[in-house]
N, C-alpha and C positions, 0 to 999 in steps of 0.2 A: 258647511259642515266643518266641525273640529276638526283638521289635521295634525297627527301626532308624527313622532318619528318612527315608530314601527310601522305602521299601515300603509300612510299617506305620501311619504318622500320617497321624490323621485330618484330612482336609480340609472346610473350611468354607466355606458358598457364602454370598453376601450381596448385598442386591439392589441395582444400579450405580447408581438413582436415589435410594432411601433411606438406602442402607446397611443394612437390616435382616436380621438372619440368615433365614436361609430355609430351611439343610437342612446335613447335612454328611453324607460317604462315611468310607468304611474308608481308602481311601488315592487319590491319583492313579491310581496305574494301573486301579483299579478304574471311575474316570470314566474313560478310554481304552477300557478292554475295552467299557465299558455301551454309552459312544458311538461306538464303531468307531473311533478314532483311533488314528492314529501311536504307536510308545509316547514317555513323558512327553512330549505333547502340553501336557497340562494343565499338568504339573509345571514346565514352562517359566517359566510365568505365576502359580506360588501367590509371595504374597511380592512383588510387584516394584511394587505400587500399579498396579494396572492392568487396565483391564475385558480381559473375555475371554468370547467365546460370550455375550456380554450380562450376564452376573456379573462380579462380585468377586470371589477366591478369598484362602483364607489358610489356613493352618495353624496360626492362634493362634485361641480361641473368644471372642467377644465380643458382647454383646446389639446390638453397633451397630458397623458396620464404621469408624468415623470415632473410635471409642474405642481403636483400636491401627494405626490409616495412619500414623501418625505416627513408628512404630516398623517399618515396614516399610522393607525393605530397595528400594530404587530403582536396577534394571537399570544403567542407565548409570553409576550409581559402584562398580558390583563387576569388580574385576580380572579380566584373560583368564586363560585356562588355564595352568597354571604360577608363578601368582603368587596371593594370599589375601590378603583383608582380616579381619580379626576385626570382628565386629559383634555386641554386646550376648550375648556367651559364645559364638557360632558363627563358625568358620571358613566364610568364602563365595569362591566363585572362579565364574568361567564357564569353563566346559568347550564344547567343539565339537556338543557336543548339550545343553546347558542348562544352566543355575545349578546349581550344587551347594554345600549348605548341611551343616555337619555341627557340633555341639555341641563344646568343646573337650574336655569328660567323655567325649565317647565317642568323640573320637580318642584321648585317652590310652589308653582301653581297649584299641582296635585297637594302636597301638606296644605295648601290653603284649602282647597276642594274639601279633603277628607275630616280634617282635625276639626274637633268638635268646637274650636275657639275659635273657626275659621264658617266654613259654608255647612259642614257635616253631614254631605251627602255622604249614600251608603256605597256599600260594594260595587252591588249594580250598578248605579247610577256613574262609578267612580269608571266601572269597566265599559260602559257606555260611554260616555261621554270622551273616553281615552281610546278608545277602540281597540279593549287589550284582551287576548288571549286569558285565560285564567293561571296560567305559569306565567307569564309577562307578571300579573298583578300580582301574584302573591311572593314572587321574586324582587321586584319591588319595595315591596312592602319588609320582606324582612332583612333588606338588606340594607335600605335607608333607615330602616327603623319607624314607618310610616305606618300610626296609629290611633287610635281614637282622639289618645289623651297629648298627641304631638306634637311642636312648636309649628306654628304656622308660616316656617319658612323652613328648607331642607339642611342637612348638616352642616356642610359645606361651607353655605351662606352665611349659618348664623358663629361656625367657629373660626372664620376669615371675613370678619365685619368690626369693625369697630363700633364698642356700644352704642356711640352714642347715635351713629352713622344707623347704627341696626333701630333704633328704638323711631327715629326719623321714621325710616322702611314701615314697621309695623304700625305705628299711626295711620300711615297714609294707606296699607291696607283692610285697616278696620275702618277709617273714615269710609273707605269705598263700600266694606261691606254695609256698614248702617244708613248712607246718603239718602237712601229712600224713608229712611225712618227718622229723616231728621236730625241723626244724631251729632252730636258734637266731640271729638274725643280730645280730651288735651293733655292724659298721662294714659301710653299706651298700655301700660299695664297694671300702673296702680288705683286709676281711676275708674273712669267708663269703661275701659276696656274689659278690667275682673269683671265691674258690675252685669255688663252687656252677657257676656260670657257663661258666668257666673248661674247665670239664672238657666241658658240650656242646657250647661251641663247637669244641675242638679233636679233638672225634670228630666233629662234622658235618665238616669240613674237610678230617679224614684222607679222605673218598669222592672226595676231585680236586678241585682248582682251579676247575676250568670245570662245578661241580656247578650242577644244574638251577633253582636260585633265583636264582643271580647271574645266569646266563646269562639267563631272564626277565626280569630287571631290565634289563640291557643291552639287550636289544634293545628293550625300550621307548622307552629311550634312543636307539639308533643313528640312528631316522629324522629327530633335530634332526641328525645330524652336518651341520656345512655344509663344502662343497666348500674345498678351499686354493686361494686364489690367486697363481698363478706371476708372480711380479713379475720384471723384467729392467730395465737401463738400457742406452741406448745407448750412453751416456760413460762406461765404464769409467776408471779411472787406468792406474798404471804396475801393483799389484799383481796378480799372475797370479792367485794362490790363497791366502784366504786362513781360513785355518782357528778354530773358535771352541769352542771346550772350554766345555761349560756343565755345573756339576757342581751336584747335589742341589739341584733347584726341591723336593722335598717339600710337591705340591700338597696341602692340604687342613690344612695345619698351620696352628692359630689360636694368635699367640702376642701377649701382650700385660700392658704395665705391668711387664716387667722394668728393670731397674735399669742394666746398660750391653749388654742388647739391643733395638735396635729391635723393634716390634708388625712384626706380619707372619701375612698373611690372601689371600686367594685373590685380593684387589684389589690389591695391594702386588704380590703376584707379576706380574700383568698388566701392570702401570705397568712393572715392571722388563725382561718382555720388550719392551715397547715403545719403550723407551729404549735396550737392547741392540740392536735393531734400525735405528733411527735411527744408532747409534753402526759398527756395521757399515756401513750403507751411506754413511756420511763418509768410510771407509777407498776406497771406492770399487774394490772388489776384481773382477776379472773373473769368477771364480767364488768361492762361498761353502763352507766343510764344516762345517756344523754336527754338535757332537758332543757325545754326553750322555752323561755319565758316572755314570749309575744314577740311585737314588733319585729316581724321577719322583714319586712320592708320598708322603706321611707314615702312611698305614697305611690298610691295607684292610681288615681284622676291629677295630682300635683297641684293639688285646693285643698290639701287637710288645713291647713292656712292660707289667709291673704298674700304672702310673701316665702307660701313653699317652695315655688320653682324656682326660687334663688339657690339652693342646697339640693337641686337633685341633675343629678347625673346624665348629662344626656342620652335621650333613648332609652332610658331606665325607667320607667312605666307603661302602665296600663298591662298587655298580657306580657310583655316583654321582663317586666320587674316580677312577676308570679313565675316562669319559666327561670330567671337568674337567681332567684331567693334559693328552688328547688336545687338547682345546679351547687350553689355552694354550701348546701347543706347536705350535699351526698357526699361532695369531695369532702367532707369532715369526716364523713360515715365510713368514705371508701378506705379510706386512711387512720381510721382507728382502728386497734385491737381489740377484738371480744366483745364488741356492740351489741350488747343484747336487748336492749330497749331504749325507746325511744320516745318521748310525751312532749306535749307542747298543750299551748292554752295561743287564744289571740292574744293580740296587744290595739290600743287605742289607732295604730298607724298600718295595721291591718284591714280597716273595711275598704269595701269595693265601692263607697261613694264619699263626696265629700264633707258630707256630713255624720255624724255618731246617732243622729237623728234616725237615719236612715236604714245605717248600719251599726249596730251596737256591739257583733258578737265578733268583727275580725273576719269575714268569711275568705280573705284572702289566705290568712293562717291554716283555715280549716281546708279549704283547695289544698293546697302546700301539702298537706297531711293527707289528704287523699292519694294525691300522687305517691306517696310514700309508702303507703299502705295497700298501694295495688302494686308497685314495683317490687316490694322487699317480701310480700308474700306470706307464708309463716316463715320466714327465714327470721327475723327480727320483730319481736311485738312492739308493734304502734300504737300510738293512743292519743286522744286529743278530747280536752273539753274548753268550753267558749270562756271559761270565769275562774274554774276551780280544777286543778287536777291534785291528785293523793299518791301517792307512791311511799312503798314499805320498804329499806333497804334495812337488814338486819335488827337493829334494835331503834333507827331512827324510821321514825313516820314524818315525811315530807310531804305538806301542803303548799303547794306552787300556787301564783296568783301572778298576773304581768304587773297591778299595782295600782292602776286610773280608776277604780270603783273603792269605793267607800267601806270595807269590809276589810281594806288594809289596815284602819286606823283602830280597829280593835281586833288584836291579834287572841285574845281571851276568847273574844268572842266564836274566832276562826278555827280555834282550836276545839272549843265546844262542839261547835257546828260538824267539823272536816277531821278531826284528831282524835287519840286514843290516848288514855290517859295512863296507861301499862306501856306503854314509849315516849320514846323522848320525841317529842313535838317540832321539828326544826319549820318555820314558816320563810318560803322565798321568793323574793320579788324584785320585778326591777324599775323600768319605767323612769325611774331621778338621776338615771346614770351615774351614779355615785354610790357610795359605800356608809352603811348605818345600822347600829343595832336598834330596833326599837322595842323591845323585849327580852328580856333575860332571866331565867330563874334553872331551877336545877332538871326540870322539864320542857322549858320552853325559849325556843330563843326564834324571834323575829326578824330577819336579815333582808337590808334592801342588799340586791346584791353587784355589781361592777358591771358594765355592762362593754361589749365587744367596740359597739360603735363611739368613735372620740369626742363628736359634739358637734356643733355650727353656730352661726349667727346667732341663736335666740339661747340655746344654752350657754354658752359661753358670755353674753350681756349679762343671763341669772347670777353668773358665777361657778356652773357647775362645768369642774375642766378636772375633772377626775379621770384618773387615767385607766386605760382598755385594759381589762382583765378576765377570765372566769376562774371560777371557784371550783375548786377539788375536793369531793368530800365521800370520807368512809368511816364507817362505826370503828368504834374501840373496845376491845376486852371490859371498859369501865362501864359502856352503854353511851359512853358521851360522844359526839362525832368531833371528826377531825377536821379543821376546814382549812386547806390553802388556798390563800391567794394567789394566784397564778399570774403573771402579766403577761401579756402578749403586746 
């Protein structure tokens, strides 16, 4: 049988005055059941330097408890829940019911076990075969960040390994997994290994979007959501309305040491809404329309391409990137003045699989918006469509589009379609992270528009190293709107 470290390790009892060993059990829970207690009662207390029920306890063996106190872990410097310290090869955290210690060998095992690039067993099977409590596993999980779409080795390993050392490792664990199928692997990641891969995840995916894994994972997640705070000022200015185009945050993109793009990491995004927000409420506007123009995240499976997982952030997908997108687009919300609406459409790096095949509409975008629209309530009107949204501010009529479908390239025709021709027609989009008019006339102007996120490897080879901005925009006494560019 598996022996794990919660279950199965044996414990040692040693006496609080000498120190002297005196006996040891099969595990914790075995001293719970024997002595009637609470479960990990005991487990609480092995490890922390400290008497208990008149003992010492530990789970290392030693002729004399004072031969390894020394190396004992001490309660008061192990991180809360959600956060880990490593300590002499174990990840340790406190959870809501006790210290949890796990070896860093056998959480790589477990990301190998669960992550769909690895073995992709399920919950069950995860908590079976680990013999773990359901607080054990999902304390685990969101605190290493242990997820569908997860690397196949655990944090630790893979941000204290030297590449080339790390890419060695993964070979040799994907050779193991495919050896019965023959397989040959000789570029762990750009080879056989996507290819191998590649093909389960996009048949796990084809079952829907909102399949039964991700959906456990969020909701583990959903009970940190915290409440938006509806901010208002008394001393508005002169502006009535005024409107803010935010195009492609691609939360969870880690990009860094490029050459004329800025790094850019889920704290850089933060800094940015908050600076956007400051800069909004200078405008002093009497109401707000925030508008998102797709792409809330940079990838949910980390296969929207063959060489995605070069640019994203670790631990920043699957439910973990849907939960961090929502997060910092509240702190935008909580922190601006006079909010009173809010739209968004998907973007291309929105879908929930790795193909557009599969997913065409963004359902990650539309999730994101749900949550939004059950937290804010009628406090703030919400709104979301997959392709097209419309919104009226004063004398501009604004048709939103993220930009990847072909209806961008005839703005006449958009405005037919989507526009009134007794206003001035403003058409915006983002999607090229750069800045462009492609229409202009006394009615119509077509705007690709700046976008939050600063670019990576593949934009920046195109050339496009346009720099982070959104756009500020309110009508005028003339009917014409006013647009600045804003930098962040």
């Amino acid at each position: 049988m598996y022996q794990n470290i919660f279950n199965m390790k044996k414990v040692f009892q040693y006496d609080s005055k000498s120190g002297e060993l005196l006996d040891e059990f099969p595990s914790a829970r075995h001293l719970d059941q024997e002595y009637e207690l609470s479960p990990d009662a005991f487990r609480k207390h092995i490890d922390i330097d400290k008497e208990y029920k008149g003992f010492l306890w530990s789970y290392t063996k030693a002729d004399n408890y004072s031969d390894i106190s020394e190396n004992v872990i001490h309660e008061e410097t192990i991180s809360e829940d959600g956060k880990y310290d490593v300590v002499d090869g174990f990840y340790v955290w406190k959870s809501k019911r006790g210290v949890i210690k796990i070896s860093i060998q056998e959480a790589d095992e477990m990301f190998q076990d669960y992550s769909e690039k690895g073995m992709n067993l399920t919950q069950s099977q995860m908590r079976r075969k680990y013999e773990l409590e359901p607080y054990e596993w999902h304390s685990i999980k969101n605190t290493l960040l242990l997820y569908k779409q997860s690397h196949i080795f655990s944090p630790y390993t893979v941000e204290n390994t030297d590449e080339a050392e790390l890419k060695i490792m993964m070979e040799d664990k994907i050779r193991e997994l495919y050896k019965n199928q023959g397989a040959v692997i000789e570029d762990a990641y750009r080879k056989a290994t996507y290819r191998e891969y590649r093909k389960a995840i996009n048949g796990y995916n084809k079952k829907s979007f909102a399949h039964e894994e991700m959906m456990n994972e969020l909701t583990d997640l959903l009970p940190n959501l915290s409440y938006v705070t509806i901010r208002e000022t008394a001393e508005p200015g002169e502006i009535d309305e005024l409107n803010v185009p935010i195009a492609d945050l691609h939360t969870g993109a880690g990009v860094k040491n490029l050459q004329a793009t800025k790094d850019y990491d889920i704290d850089v995004l933060e800094e940015k809404m908050l600076k956007l927000a400051q800069d909004i409420n200078a405008m002093k506007a009497k109401k707000v329309n925030l508008l998102f123009l797709g792409d809330l995240i940079e990838s949910f499976t980390g296969l929207n391409h063959s060489d995605s997982w070069k640019d994203i952030q670790w631990g920043y997908y699957g439910a973990q990137v849907v939960f961090s997108a929502y997060k910092i687009i509240t702190t935008l919300i909580s922190n601006t003045n006079n909010v009173s609406y809010i739209g968004g459409i998907g973007g291309n790096h929105d879908r929930g699989a790795s193909s557009k095949q599969e997913d065409s509409k963004g359902e990650v975008a539309k999730l994101i918006f749900m949550f939004l629209k059950e937290n804010l309530g009628d406090a703030i009107e919400v709104e979301y469509e997959d392709y097209v949204l419309t919104k009226n501010s004063g004398n501009i009529r604004m048709i939103i589009t993220h930009g990847d479908h072909g209806n961008i390239k005839k703005p006449l025709k958009m405005v037919a379609d989507y526009g009134d021709t007794n206003m001035f027609n403003l058409i915006l989009s983002g999607h090229l992270h750069s800045r462009s008019t492609d229409e202009d006339s006394h009615n119509v102007r077509a705007l690709k528009c700046p976008s939050i996120f600063t670019g990576n490897n593949y934009s920046e080879r195109n050339g496009w190293t346009s720099a982070s901005a959104a756009l500020l925009i309110h009508d005028t006494p003339m009917g014409v709107p006013k647009i600045i560019d804003n930098p962040l």
